[in-house]
C-alpha positions as CSV (number, residue, x, y, z in Angstrom):
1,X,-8.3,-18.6,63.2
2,X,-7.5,-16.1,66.2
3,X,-6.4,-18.7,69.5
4,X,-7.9,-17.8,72.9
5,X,-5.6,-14.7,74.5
6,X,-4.8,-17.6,77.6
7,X,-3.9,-20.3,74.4
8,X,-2.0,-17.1,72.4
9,X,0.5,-16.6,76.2
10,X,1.4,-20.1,76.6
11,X,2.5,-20.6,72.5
12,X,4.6,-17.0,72.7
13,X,5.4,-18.0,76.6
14,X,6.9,-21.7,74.6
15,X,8.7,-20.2,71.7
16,X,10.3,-17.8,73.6
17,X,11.5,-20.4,75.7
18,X,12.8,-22.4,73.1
19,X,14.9,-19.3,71.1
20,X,15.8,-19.1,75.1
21,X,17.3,-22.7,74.9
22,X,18.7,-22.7,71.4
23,X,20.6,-19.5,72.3
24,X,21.9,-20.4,75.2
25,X,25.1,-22.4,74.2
26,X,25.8,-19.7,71.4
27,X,25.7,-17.0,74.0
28,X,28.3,-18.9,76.3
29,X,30.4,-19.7,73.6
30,X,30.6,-15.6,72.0
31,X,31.2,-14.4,75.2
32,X,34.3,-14.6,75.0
33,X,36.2,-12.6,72.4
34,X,37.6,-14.4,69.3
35,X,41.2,-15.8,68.9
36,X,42.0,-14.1,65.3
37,X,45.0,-16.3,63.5
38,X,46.9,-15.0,60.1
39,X,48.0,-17.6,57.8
40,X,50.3,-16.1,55.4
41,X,50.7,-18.7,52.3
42,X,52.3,-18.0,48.6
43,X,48.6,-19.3,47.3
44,X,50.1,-17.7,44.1
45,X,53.2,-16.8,42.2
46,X,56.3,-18.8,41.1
47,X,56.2,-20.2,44.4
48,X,52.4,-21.3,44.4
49,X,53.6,-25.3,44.1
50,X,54.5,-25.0,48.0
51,X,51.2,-23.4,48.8
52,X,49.3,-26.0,47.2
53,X,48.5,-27.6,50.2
54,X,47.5,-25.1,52.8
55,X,44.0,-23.9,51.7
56,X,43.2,-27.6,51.6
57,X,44.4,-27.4,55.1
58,X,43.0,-24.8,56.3
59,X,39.5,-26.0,55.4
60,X,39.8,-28.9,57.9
61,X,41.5,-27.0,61.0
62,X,38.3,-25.0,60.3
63,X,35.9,-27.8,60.7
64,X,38.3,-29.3,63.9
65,X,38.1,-25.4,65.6
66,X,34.0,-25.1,65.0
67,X,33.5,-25.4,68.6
68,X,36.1,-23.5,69.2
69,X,39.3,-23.7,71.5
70,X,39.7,-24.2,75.3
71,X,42.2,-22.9,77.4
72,X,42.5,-21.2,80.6
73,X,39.1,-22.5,81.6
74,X,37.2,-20.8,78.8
75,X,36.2,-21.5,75.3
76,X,36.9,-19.7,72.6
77,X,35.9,-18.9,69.1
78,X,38.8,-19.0,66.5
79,X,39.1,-17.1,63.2
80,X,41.4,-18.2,60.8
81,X,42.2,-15.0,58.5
82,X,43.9,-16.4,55.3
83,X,46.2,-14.3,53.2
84,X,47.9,-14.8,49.5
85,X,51.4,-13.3,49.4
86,X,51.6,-14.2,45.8
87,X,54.6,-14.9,46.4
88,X,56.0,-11.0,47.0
89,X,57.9,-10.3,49.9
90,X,56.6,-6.5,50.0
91,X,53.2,-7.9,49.6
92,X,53.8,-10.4,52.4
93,X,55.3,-7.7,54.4
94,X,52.2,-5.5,53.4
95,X,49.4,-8.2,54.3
96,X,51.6,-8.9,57.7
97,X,51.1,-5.3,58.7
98,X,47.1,-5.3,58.4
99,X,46.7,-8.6,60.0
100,X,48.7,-7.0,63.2
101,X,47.7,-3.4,63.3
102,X,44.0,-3.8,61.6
103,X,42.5,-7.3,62.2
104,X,44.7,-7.7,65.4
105,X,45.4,-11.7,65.2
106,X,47.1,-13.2,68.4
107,X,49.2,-15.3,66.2
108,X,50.8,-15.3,63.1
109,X,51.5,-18.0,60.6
110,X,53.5,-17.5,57.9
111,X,54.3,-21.2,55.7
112,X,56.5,-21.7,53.0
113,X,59.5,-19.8,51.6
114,X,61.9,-17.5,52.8
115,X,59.6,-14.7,50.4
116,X,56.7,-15.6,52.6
117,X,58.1,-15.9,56.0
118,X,60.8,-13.4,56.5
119,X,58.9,-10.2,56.0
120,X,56.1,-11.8,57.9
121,X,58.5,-12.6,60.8
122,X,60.1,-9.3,60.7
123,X,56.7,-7.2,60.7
124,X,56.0,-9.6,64.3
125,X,59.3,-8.8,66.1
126,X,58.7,-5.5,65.0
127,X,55.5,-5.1,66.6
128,X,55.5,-7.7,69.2
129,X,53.4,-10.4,67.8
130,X,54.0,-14.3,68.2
131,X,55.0,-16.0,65.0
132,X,55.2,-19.3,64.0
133,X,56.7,-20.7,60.9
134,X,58.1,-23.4,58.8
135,X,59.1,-24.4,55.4
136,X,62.9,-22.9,55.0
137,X,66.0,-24.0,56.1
138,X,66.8,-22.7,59.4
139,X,70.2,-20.4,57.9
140,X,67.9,-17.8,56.1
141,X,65.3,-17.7,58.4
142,X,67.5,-16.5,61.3
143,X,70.9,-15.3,59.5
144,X,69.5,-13.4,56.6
145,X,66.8,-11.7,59.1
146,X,70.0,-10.4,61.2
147,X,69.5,-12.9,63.7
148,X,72.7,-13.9,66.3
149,X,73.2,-16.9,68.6
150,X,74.0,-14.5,71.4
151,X,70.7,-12.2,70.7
152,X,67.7,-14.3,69.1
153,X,64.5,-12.9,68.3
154,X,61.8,-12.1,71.1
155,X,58.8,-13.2,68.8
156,X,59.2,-15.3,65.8
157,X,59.8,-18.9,65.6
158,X,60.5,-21.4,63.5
159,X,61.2,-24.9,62.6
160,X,62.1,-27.2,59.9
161,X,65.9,-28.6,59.0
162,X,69.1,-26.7,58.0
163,X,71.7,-26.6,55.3
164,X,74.2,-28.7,57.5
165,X,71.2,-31.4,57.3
166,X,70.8,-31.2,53.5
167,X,74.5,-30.8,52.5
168,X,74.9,-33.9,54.7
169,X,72.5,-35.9,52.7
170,X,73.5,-34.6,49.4
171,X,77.2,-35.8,49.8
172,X,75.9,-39.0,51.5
173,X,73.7,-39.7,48.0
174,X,76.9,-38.4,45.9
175,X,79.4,-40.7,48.1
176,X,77.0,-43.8,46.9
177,X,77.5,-43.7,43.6
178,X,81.3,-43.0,41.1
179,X,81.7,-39.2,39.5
180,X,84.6,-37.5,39.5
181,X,83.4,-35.5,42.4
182,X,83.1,-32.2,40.7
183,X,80.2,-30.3,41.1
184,X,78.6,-27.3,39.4
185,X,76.7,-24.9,41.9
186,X,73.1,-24.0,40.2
187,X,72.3,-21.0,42.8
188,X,69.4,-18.4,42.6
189,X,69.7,-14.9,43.4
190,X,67.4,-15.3,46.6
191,X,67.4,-15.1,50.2
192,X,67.5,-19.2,49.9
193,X,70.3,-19.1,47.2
194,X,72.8,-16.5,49.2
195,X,72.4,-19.1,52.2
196,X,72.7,-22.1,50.2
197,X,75.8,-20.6,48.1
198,X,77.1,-19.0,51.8
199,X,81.2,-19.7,52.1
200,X,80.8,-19.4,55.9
201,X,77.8,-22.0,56.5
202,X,76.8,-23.0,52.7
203,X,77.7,-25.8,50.5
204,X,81.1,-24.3,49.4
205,X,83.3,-24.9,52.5
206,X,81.0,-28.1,53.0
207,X,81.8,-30.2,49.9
208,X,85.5,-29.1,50.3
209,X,85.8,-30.8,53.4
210,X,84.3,-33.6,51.7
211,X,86.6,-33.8,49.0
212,X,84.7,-32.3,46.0
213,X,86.0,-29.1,44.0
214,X,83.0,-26.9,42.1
215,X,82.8,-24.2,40.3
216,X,80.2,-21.3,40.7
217,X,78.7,-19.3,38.0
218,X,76.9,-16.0,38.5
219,X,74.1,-16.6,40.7
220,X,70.5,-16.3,38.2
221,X,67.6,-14.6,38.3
222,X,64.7,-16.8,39.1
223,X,62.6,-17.3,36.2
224,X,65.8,-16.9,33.4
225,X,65.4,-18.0,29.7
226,X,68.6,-18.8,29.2
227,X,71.4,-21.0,31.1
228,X,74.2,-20.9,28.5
229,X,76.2,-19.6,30.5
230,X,76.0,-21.6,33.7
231,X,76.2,-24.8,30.8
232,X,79.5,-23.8,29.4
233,X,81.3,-22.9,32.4
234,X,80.4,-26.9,33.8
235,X,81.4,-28.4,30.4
236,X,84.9,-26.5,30.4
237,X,85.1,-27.4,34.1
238,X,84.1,-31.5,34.0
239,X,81.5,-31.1,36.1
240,X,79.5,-34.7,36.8
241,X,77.2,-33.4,39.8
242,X,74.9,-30.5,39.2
243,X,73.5,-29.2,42.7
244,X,71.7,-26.2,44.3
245,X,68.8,-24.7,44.5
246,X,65.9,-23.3,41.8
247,X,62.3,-23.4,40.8
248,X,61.0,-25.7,39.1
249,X,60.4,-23.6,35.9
250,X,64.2,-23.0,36.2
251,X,65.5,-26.4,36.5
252,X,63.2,-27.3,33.6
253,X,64.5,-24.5,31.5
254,X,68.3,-25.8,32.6
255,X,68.3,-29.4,32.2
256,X,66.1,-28.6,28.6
257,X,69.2,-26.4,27.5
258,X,71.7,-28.6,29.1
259,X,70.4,-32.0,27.0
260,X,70.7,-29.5,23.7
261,X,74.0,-28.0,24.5
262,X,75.0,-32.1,25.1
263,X,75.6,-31.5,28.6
264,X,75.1,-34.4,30.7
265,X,75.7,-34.9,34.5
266,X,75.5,-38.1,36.1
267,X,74.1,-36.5,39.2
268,X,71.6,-33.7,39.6
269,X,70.6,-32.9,42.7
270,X,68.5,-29.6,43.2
271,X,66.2,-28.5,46.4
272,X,62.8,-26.9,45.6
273,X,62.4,-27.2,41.8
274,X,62.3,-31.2,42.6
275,X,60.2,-31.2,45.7
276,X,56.8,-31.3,43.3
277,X,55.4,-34.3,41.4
278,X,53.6,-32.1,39.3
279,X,56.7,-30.5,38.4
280,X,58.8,-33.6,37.5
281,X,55.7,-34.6,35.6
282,X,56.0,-31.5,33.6
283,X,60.1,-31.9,32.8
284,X,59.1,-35.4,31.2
285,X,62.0,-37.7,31.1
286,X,64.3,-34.9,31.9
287,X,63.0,-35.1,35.5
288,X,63.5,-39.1,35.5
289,X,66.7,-40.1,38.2
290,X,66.7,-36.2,39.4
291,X,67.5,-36.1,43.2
292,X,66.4,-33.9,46.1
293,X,65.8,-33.2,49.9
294,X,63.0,-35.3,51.3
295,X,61.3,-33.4,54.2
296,X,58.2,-35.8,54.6
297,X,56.6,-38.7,52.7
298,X,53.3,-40.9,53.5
299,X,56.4,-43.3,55.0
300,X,57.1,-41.4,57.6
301,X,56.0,-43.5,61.6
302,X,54.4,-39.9,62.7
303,X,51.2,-39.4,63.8
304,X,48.9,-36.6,64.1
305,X,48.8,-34.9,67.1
306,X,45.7,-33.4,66.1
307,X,43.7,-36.4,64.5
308,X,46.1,-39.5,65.6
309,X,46.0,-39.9,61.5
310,X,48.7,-41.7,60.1
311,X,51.3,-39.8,57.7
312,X,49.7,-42.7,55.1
313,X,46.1,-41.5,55.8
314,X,46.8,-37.6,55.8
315,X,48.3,-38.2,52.1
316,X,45.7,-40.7,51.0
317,X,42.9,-38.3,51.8
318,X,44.4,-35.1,50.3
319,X,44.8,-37.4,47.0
320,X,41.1,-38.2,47.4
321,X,40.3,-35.2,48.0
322,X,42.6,-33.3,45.0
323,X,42.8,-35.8,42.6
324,X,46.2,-35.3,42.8
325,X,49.4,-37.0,44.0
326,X,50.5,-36.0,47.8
327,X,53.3,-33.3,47.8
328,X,55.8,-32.8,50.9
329,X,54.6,-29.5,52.3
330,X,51.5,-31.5,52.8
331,X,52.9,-32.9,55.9
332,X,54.3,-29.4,57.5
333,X,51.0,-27.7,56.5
334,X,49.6,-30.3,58.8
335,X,52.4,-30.1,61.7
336,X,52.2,-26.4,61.6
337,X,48.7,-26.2,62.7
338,X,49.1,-28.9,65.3
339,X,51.9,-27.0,66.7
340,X,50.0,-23.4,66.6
341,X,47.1,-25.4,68.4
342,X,48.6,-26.9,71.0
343,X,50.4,-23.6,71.6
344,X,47.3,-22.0,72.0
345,X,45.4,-24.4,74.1
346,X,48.6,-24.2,76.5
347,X,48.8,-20.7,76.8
348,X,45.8,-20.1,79.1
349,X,45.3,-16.5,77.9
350,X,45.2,-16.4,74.3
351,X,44.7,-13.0,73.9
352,X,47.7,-12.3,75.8
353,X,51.1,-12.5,73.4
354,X,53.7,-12.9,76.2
355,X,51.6,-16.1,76.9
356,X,51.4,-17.4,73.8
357,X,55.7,-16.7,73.4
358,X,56.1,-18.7,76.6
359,X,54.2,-21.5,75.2
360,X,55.9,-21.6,72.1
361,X,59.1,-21.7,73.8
362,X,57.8,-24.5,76.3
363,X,56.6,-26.8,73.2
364,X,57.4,-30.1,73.2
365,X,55.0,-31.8,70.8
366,X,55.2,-35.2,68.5
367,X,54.2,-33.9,65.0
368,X,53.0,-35.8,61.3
369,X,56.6,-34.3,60.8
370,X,58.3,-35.7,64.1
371,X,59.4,-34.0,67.5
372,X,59.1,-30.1,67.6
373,X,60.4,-28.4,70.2
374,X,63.0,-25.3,70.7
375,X,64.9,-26.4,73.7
376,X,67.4,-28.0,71.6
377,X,67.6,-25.8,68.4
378,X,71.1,-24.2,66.8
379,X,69.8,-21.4,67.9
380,X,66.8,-20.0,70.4
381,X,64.3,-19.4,68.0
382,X,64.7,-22.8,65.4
383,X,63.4,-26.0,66.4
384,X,65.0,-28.6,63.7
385,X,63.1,-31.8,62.0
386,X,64.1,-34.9,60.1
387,X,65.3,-34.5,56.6
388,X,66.2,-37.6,54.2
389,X,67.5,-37.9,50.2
390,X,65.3,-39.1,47.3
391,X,65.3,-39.7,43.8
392,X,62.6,-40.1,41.1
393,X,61.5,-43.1,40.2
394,X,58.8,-44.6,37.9
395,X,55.9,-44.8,39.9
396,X,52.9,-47.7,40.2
397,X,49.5,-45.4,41.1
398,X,51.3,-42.1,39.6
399,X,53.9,-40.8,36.9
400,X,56.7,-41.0,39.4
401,X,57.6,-41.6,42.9
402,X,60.2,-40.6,45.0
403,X,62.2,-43.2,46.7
404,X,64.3,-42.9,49.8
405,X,67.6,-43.2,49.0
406,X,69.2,-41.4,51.7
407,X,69.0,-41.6,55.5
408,X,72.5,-40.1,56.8
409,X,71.1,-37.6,58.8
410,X,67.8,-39.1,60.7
411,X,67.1,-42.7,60.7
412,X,63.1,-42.2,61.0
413,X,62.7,-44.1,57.5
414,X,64.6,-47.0,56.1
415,X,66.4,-46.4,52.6
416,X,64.1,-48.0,49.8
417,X,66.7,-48.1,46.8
418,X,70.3,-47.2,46.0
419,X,70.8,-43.6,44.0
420,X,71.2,-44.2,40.5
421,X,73.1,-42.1,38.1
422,X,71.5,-40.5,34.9
């Protein structure tokens, strides 16, 4: 049926009004140009297990940033441009360089792992983009990129703890319980395992000071088949503590040859191969009574700055969410986002990177992970947080648990049990 030519005007005349009205708050809202953000993550790779949490993440800064981000008087649209270093550092380095000099992101994100983050950070000072990161101690971050006290870095920032923290708390669980107080150094040939194994700022001239003697074997290549070596040289030597630093494949792989070669320490105490409960789960017993740094747990009295959720409720939704037990980068996949946030809604001109640098370097911001700021860092560019001690436990709702065991060095959660030996 054909409506009357006066009818046919007033229905266009209407629904052109209407696409008027719906378009409206779009229009205002594109106008301005979109804040672009990389977030570099080893989503896969040998170092996937510290990835695990970001894309999960990511997904719900989205959903918080759909309406966008205002600052300086003006909203605007944010992108969030999410890369898989697969855990390469020339393919981080790679990915870093098209985010900057194709997409052109205002900030750059780089989370977990010295393989990640310091050819990401490098690529930004080299061409003048702002850089936050977290997720490695704060010695090969800055050190092992070149950095000094006395000349920091103009773009990249970072925050987390450092090796004086966790060297601290190791000797603070060790001092709690009766060895012999010889360790064995377990070091990978990495960027983390040079700092770690450092005799100007590592655990060497550290546990000396503290009394212990060690011996060293020849640093491994991460992912070995065979620890014979490293096994022999601590039976010959005593050794009662094992301590240093591997993944998780590796420490499995060690403490598998170690109980067939009837080696067996009273302590082990190794950073990022125990930081996963999926990877205890997988050593079986072996991983039973294993100790290691304790970054963030559902325990810790933070709250987000982003959602004013509890460290309890962030960890009981990612469970719900994953099916799968919380895992400590959780909590700094969280904090980096709230700091990169607030950075941004500070700035006032987000497109603008000497902005977004001064309001990095202003932040003073109560995260799921505590305080972050860089006013009072070791050096310019490092902002430090809490770090505590913990051991695996038999769990209640999962396999295991890991208990507080260990507070020396920040008093932001009470010690749950005493460190027992193997």
């Amino acid at each position: 049926m054909k409506l009357p030519s006066a009818n046919r005007r007033l229905v266009l005349q209407g629904a052109a009004a209407s696409a008027a009205a719906l378009s409206l708050p779009q229009l205002a809202f594109g106008q301005e140009r979109p804040i672009k953000l990389g977030f570099v993550s080893p989503l896969t790779g040998p170092y996937a297990l510290f990835g695990e949490t970001d894309q999960y993440m990511v997904e719900k800064v989205r959903k918080l940033l759909a309406s966008g981000i205002t600052t300086g008087g003006k909203t605007y649209p944010v992108e969030v441009l999410v890369r898989d270093s697969q855990s390469n550092p020339n393919k981080a380095a790679e990915l870093a360089g098209n985010l900057i000099l194709k997409d052109k992101v205002q900030l750059m994100l780089p989370s977990c792992t010295s393989e990640t983050i310091n050819p990401v950070a490098d690529q930004c000072e080299l061409n003048g983009v702002p850089c936050l990161s977290t997720v490695q101690p704060w010695q090969s971050y800055f050190f092992s990129r070149g950095g000094k006290p006395e000349k920091p870095f103009e773009w990249t920032y970072h925050f987390f703890w450092g090796l004086e923290d966790i060297i601290a708390g190791f000797v603070g669980m060790w001092n709690s319980v009766q060895t012999n107080k010889k360790i064995g150094f377990l070091f990978e040939r990495s960027t983390d395992g040079e700092a770690w194994g450092s005799k100007e700022f590592g655990f060497p001239p550290a546990v000396t000071k503290e009394g212990y003697t060690f011996v060293t074997p020849p640093y491994f290549q991460p992912l070995s088949s065979d620890f014979s070596a490293q096994i022999a040289e601590f039976k010959r030597a005593g050794v009662e503590i094992v301590a240093g630093i591997a993944l998780p494949q590796d420490l499995k792989t060690f403490l598998a040859q170690a109980r067939q070669q009837g080696f067996r320490p009273k302590v082990v105490t190794v950073g990022k191969g125990l930081l996963f409960p999926s990877a205890v789960e997988a050593m079986g017993d072996l991983g039973l009574g294993t100790s290691t740094e304790v970054w963030w747990t559902p325990t810790f009295p933070f709250k987000s700055s982003l959602t004013g959720e509890t460290s309890q409720k962030i960890a009981a939704d990612y469970e719900a969410a994953a099916k799968k037990q919380w895992t400590q980068p959780l909590g700094y996949s969280h904090a980096l986002w709230e700091v990169a946030i607030d950075v941004l809604k500070r700035s006032g001109k987000p497109h603008d990177p000497v902005a977004i640098r001064d309001a990095i370097r202003a932040t003073d911001l109560t995260t799921v992970v505590g305080p972050v700021n860089w006013k009072k860092g070791p050096v310019a560019n490092v902002g430090k947080t809490p770090v505590l001690g913990g051991q695996w436990v038999k769990g209640s709702k999962f396999k295991y648990d890991l208990s507080i065991v260990d507070n020396t060095t920040a008093k932001v959660v009470p010690v749950a049990s005493k460190l027992k030996m193997l």
